[in-house]
C-alpha positions in Angstrom: 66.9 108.1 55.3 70.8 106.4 55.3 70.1 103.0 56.1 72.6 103.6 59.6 69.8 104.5 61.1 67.5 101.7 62.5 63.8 101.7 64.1 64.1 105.9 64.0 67.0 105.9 66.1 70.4 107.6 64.8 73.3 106.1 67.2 76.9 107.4 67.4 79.8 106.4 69.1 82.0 108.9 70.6 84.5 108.8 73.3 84.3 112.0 75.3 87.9 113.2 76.4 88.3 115.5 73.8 86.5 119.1 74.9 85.2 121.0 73.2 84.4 118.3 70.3 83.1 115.8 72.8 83.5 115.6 76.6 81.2 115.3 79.5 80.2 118.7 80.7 78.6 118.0 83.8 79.7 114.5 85.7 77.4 114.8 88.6 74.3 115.2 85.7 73.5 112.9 83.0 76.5 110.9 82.5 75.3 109.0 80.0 75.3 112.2 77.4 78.2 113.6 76.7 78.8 117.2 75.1 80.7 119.5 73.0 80.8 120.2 69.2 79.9 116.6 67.8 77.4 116.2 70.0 75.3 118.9 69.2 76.0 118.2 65.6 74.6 114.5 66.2 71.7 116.6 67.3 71.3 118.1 64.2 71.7 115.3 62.0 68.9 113.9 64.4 66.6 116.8 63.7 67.4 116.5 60.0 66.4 113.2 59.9 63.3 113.2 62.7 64.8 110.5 64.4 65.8 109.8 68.1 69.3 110.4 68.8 71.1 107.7 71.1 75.1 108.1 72.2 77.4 105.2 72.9 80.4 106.5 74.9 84.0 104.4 75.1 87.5 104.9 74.5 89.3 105.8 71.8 90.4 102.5 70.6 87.3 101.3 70.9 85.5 103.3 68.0 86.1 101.8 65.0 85.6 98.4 65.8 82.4 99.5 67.9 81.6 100.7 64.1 82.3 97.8 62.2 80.4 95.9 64.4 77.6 97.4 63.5 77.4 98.8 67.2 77.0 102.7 66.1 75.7 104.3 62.8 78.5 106.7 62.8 81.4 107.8 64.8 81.8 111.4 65.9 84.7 112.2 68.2 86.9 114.9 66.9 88.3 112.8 64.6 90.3 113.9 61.2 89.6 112.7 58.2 92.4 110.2 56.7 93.0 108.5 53.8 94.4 105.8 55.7 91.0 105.6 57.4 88.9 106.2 54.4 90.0 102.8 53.1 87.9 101.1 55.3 85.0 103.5 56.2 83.3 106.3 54.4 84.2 110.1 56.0 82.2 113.2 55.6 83.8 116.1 57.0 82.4 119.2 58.6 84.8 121.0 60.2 88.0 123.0 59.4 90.8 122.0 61.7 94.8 122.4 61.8 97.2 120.0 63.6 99.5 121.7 66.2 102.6 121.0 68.4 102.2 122.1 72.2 104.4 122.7 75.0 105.2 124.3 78.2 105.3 128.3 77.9 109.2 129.0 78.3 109.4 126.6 75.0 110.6 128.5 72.0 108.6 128.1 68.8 109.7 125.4 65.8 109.8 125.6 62.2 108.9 122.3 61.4 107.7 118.8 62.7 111.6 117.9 62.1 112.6 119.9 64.8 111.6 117.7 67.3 114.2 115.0 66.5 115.6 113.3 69.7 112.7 114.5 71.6 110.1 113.0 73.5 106.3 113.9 72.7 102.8 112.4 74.0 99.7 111.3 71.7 96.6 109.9 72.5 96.7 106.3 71.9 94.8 104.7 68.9 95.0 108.2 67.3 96.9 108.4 63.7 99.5 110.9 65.3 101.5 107.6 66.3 101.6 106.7 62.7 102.2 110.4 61.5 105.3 110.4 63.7 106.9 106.5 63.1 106.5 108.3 58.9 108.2 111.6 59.5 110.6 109.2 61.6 111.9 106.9 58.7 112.6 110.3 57.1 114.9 111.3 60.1 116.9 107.8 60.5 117.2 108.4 56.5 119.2 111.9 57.1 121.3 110.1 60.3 119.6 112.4 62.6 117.7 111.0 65.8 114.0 109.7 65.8 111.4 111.7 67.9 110.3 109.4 71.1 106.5 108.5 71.0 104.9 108.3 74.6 101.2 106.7 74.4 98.6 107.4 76.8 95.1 106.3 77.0 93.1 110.1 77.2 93.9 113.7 75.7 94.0 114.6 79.9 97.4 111.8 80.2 98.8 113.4 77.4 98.5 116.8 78.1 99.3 116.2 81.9 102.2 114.4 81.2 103.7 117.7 79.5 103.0 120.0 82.5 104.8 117.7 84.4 107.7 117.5 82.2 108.1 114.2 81.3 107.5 114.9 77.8 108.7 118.2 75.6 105.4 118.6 73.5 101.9 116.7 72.7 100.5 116.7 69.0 96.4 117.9 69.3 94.5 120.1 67.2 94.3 123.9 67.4 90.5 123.8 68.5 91.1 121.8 71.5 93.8 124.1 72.8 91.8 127.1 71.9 89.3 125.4 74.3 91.2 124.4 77.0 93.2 127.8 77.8 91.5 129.3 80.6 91.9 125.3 82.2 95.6 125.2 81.6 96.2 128.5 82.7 99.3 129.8 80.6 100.9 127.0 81.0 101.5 125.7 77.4 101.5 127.4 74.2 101.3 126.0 70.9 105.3 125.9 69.3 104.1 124.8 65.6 100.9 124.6 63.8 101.4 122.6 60.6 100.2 123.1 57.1 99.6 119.5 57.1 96.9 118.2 54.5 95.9 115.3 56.2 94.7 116.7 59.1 92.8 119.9 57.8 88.9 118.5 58.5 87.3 116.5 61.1 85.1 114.2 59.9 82.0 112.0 60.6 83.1 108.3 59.8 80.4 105.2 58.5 80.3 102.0 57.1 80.7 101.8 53.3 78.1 102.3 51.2 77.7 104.5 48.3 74.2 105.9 49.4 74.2 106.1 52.9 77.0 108.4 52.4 75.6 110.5 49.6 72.5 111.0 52.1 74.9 111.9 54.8 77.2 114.3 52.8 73.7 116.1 52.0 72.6 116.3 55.7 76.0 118.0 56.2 75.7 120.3 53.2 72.3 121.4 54.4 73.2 121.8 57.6 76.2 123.8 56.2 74.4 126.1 54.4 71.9 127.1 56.5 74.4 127.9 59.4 73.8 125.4 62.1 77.7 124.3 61.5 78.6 128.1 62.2 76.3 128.5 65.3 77.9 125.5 66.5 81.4 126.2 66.2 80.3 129.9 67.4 79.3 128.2 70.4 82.1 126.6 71.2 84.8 129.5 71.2 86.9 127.1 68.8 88.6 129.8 66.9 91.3 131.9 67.7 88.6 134.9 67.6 86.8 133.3 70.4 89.8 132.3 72.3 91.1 134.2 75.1 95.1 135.0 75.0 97.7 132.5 76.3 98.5 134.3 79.1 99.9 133.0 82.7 97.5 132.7 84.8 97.5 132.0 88.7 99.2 128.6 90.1 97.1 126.2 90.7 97.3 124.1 94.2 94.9 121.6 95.0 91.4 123.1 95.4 90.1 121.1 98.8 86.7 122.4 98.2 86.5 120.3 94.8 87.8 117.5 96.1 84.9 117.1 99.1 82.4 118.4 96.5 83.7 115.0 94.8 83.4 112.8 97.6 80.0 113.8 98.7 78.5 113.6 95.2 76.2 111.8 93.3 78.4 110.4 90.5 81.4 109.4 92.3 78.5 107.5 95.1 76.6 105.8 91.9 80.0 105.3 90.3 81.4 103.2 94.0 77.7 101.4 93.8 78.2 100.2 90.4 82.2 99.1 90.9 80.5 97.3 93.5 77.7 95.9 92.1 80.2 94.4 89.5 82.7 92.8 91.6 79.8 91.2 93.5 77.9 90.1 90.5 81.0 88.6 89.3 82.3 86.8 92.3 79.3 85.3 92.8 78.8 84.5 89.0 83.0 83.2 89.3 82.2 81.1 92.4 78.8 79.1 90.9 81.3 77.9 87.9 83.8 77.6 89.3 83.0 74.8 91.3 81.4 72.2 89.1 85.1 72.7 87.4 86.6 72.6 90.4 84.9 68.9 91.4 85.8 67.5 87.6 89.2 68.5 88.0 89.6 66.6 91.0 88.1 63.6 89.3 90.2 60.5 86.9 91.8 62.2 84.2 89.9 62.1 80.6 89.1 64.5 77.7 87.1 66.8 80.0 89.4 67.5 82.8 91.8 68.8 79.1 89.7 71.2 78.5 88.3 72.5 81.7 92.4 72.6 82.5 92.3 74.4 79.2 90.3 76.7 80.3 91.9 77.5 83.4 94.9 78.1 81.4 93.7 80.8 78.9 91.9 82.6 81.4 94.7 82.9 83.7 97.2 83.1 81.5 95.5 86.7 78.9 95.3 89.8 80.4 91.8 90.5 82.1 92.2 93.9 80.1 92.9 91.7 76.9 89.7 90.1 77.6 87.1 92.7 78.5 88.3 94.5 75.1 87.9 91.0 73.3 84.4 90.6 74.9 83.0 94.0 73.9 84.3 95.4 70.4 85.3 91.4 68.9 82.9 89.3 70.4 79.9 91.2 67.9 81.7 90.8 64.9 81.4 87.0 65.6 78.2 86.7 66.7 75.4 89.6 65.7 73.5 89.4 68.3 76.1 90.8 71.0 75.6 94.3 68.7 72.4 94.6 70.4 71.3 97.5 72.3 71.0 94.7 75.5 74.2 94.1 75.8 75.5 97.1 77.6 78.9 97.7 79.2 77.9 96.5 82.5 77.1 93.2 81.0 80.5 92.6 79.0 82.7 93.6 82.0 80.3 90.9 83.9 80.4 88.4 81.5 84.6 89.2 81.0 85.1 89.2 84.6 83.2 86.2 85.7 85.1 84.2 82.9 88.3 85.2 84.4 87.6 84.7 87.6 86.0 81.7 87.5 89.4 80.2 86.7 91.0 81.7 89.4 88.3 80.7 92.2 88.2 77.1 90.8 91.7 77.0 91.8 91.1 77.8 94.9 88.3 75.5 95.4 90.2 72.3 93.5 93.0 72.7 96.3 90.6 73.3 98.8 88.8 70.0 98.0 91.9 68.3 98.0 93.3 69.2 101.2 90.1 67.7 102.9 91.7 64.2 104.7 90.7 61.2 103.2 89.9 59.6 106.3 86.9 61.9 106.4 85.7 60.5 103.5 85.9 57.0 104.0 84.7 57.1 107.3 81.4 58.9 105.6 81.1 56.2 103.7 81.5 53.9 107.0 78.6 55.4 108.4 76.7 55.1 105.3 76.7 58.0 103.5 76.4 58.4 99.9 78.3 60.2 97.7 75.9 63.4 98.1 75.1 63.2 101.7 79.1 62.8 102.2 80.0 66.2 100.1 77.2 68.1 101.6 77.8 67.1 105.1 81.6 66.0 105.8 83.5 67.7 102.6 81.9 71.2 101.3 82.1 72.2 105.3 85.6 71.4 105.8 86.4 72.4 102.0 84.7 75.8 102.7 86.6 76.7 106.1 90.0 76.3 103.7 88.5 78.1 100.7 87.4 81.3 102.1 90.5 83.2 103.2 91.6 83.4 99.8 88.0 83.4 98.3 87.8 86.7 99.7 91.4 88.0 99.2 90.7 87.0 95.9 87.4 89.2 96.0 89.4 92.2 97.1 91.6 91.8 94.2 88.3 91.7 92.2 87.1 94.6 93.4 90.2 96.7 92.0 90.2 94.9 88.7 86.6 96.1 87.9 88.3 99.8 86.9 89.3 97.7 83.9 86.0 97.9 82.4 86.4 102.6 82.1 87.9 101.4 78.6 84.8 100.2 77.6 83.2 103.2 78.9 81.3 101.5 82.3 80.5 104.6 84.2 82.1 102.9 87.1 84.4 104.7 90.2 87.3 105.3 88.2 85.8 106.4 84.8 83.5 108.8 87.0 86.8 110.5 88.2 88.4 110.8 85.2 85.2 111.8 83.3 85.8 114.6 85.7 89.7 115.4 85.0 88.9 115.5 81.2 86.5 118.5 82.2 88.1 120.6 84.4 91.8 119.2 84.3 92.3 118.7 88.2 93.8 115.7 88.2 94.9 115.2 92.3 91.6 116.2 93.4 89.7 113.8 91.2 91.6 110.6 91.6 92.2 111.4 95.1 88.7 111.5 95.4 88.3 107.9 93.6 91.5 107.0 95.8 89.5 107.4 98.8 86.2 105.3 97.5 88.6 102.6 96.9 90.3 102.9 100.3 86.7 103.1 102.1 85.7 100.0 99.9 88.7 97.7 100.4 89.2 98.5 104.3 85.5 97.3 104.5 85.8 93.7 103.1 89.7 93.8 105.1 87.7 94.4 108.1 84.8 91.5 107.4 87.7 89.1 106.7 89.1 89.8 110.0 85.8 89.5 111.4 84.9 85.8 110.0 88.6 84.6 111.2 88.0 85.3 114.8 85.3 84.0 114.8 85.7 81.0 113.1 89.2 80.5 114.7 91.1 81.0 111.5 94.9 81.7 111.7 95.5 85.1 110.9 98.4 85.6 109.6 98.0 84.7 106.1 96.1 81.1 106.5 96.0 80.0 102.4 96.6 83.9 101.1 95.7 84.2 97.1 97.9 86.1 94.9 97.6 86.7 91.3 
């Protein structure tokens, strides 16, 4: 038993964009387990072992340092085996593969990877085609001929999208994928090269170093080898050329209404609103109960505490909330263990990220709230008697809350579309439903059209309760204390 395996549970990272290696099959199902090639090989494995098999979904970039962490036993996601990578982590591969250059139909085939010089291809980013390219590229500027222009995108579906709209001449995949996708892409691409390169010949399951665990692996894999489960697989999958169907033109595509009101009426795109919800809320509310003890110390004499709650404010505002979920979920457990738990999910980090970040927002707001109630009001508080609690709680927080919550809640909207941050660490919220959807079946207007209009729905509602609460509390409407970021 490798020692990746703890309490009889064998748990893999994957992110599943990538058919027929590992993508969600059916969004509306279980959309917590994904399919495809490594999947059902992470079944296997399981069987070999007699242990529970548990799969942790999240993007690309995400993988390895979910690994190191110590968040996954292994990670199995259509990935090749690299020396580059092997200096870090241990690889056992499994699977024959080849490297290939797509494009649009009407492009003529290549000899080489040289031939694209002064053109512009897409790769997924955090893949090792980017650092294939920026190689073969030092080679090019060394014969005075033009680079090749690398576009980055954050799924296989961007990249392959952004070739049939033309913005890019080619993509670099590998051959199984396209053999895969060809019924979805209709004839529209073709594969112009398929390289010879060494490198990329094998996918390969990845794991921490250490000299046994990957002896007992490479065994697993050998056994599993040789008594043809690897073959049933891959026979499974159609991801040969055998199994492929031709790359022939098929019918244009428009947009397929019926998909998209399947979509809006369904039960992942409704459980993926409730959760983008669900987190805003939890947030703000989470935001709004730090933020205002901050918010009443910053108002108070200067000292070493108002530093470093203005500190705060500062880094919060000042890093990228996209910086921050990423830091919260794959660095945040290489400092401290216990965030490699099992407890803290996705849902947590994005909460724990997004309260953080806006908690220095709303105690802004709050701070010049407080400050804009007249200090006559105070002292004549005090005039009556009041103390300093019975003066907050009955003359200030009042006034302070009629000024705060125009912008509390603009604030809150703003919130609301920030939460389809947290698809990059592979929350199954609105906007990582819809594109769970687009990686399967490639329609891309129906889909986020579909997510478009959950968003729409969403915002117009709290639009419409804002209104509401500035009639009626006699609010100025146009604008009274607006929050931007």
């Amino acid at each position: 038993m490798p020692g990746f395996i703890h309490d009889g549970v064998l748990n893999v990272c994957t992110n599943p964009t990538l058919p027929p290696m590992t993508f969600m099959k059916h969004a509306g199902g279980n959309t917590d387990m994904p399919s495809g090639v490594d999947i059902d090989l992470a079944r296997a494995l399981a069987g070999y072992w007699h242990v529970r098999l548990e799969v942790s979904s999240m993007d690309f970039v995400g993988l390895f340092p979910s690994l190191m962490a110590g968040r996954c036993g292994l990670v199995a996601s259509g990935v090749t085996r690299l020396p580059s990578r092997e200096r870090s982590f241990d690889a056992v591969p499994y699977l024959d593969t080849a490297l290939v250059v797509v494009a649009p139909a009407t492009t003529p085939p290549i000899d080489r990877m040289s031939d694209l010089s002064g053109r512009r291809i897409a790769v997924q980013a955090g893949t090792s085609y980017t650092a294939m390219v920026e190689h073969l590229n030092e080679q090019l500027v060394a014969q005075h001929r033009a680079p090749i222009e690398i576009q980055q995108y954050p799924t296989e579906e961007n990249v392959v999208q952004q070739v049939l709209l033309g913005r890019d001449f080619a993509f670099i995949s590998q051959d199984v994928e396209i053999y895969f996708r060809q019924k979805q892409l209709h004839g529209r691409v073709h594969v112009i090269l398929r390289t010879d390169d060494t490198d990329y010949r094998q996918f390969a399951l990845y794991m921490r170093k250490d000299a046994q665990d990957h002896e007992a692996l490479r065994h697993a894999i050998a056994v599993l080898s040789a008594n043809g489960q690897i073959n049933a697989i891959a026979r499974r999958w159609s991801i040969n050329p055998v199994g492929a169907t031709d790359l022939t033109a098929g019918p244009v595509i428009t947009f397929a209404w019926g998909d998209f009101f399947r979509a809006l009426a369904s039960g992942a795109f409704l459980r993926g609103a409730g959760v983008t919800l669900l987190l805003a809320l939890a947030s703000h509310v989470t935001a709004i109960i730090i933020s205002i003890p901050i918010a009443l110390r910053l108002g108070g004499k200067p000292g070493p505490v108002r530093a470093l709650l203005g500190l705060y404010i500062y880094i919060f505002r000042a890093v990228p909330t996209l910086l921050q979920l990423l830091f919260v979920w794959n660095a945040l457990p290489q400092f401290c263990p216990i965030f490699r738990e099992a407890w803290f999910s996705p849902f947590l980090a994005a909460w724990i990220s997004l309260s953080l970040n806006e908690s220095a927002y709303q105690a802004e707001i709050n701070r010049s709230a407080l400050v804009a109630v007249d200090a006559g009001q105070i002292a004549a508080a005090r005039a009556l008697g009041m103390g300093t609690g019975q003066t907050y709680r009955h003359v200030v927080f009042p006034q302070a809350l009629r000024i705060a919550l125009p912008p509390t809640l603009n604030d809150f909207i703003t919130l609301l579309k920030t939460t389809s941050l947290a698809s990059v660490i592979s929350l199954h919220e609105l906007l990582s439903v819809a594109q769970v959807e687009v990686a399967r079946s490639f329609e891309f207007s129906e889909y986020y059209a579909a997510a478009l209009v959950y968003y729409l729905l969403m915002v117009l509602f709290f639009i419409m309760l804002q209104k509401i609460m500035e009639h009626r509390l006699g609010w100025p409407i146009h604008g009274a204390g607006a929050h931007e970021r």
